[in-house]
N, C-alpha and C positions, 0 to 999 in steps of 0.2 A: 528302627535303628538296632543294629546287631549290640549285643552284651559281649564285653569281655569276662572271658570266667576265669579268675583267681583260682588256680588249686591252692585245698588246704593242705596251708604247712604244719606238720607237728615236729616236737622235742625229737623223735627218732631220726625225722630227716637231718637234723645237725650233729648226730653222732658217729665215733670212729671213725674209720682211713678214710671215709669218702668225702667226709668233710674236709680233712687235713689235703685229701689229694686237688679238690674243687679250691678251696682256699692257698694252695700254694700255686695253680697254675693264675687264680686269679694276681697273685701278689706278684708275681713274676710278670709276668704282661705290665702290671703296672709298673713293676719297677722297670723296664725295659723302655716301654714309653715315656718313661720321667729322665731316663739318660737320654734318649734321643736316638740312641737303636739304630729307629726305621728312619731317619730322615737324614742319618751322616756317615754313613756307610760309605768307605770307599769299595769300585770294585775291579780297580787296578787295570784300567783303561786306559790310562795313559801312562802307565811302565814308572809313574814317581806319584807313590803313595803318601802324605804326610802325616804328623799326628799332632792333634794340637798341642801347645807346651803350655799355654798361657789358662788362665782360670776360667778368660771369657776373651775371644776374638772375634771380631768386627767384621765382616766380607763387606768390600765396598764396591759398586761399578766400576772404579779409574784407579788406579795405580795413585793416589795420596789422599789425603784426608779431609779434601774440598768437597766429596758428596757424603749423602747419609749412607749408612750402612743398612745394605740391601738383605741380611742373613748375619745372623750372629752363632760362633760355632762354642761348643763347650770343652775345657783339656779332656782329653783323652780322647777326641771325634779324631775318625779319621777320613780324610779327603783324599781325592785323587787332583793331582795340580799338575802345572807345564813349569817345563824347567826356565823359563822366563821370569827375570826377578827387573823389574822396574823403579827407581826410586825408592826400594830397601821394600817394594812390595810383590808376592811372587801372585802369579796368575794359576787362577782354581780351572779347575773343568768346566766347558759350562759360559757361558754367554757371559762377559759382563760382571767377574768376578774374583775379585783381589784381594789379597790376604796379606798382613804385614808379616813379612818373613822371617823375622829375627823369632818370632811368636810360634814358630813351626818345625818339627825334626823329622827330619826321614826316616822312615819305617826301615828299619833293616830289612833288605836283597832290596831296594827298590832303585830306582837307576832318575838320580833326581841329580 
């Protein structure tokens, strides 16, 4: 069975810029993945981009509040949605995905 070899770390590897510049790309990546970044990105596919207003909104399958929520988006995500608003919910990109509207603002130039 093959060994994994640990290099040794010393005191100098953790000093000056290289530390500071390792430690901020690491903290950045993390904080990026903690907003959610990569997963609510609109990219303006369908010509009406939104932006969430609400603290925490719900994406459900159907147009009201009779299934569970399929994705839940965080204020400041932004989506890309159809200008179709059904029972006060408008419809996301994307299969099967509806978001209460009152909860959502359009991105300035977007054609929603």
């Amino acid at each position: 069975m093959a060994k994994i070899k640990v290099p040794n770390l010393e005191a100098s590897t953790f000093k000056g810029w290289t530390f500071v510049l390792v430690a901020g790309v690491v903290l950045a990546l993390l904080a990026l993945l903690d907003r959610g970044t990569f997963g609510a990105t609109a990219t303006g596919s369908t010509g009406c981009v939104m932006t969430v207003a609400a603290a925490q909104l719900n994406v459900r399958p159907t147009p009201g509040t009779e299934s569970a929520p399929v994705d839940t988006l965080k204020q400041g995500d932004q989506v890309d949605a159809q200008r179709v608003v059904t029972n006060g919910f408008r419809q996301l990109a994307g299969t099967g995905r509806w978001a209460l509207d009152q909860s959502l603002v359009p991105r300035a130039g977007s054609s929603c």
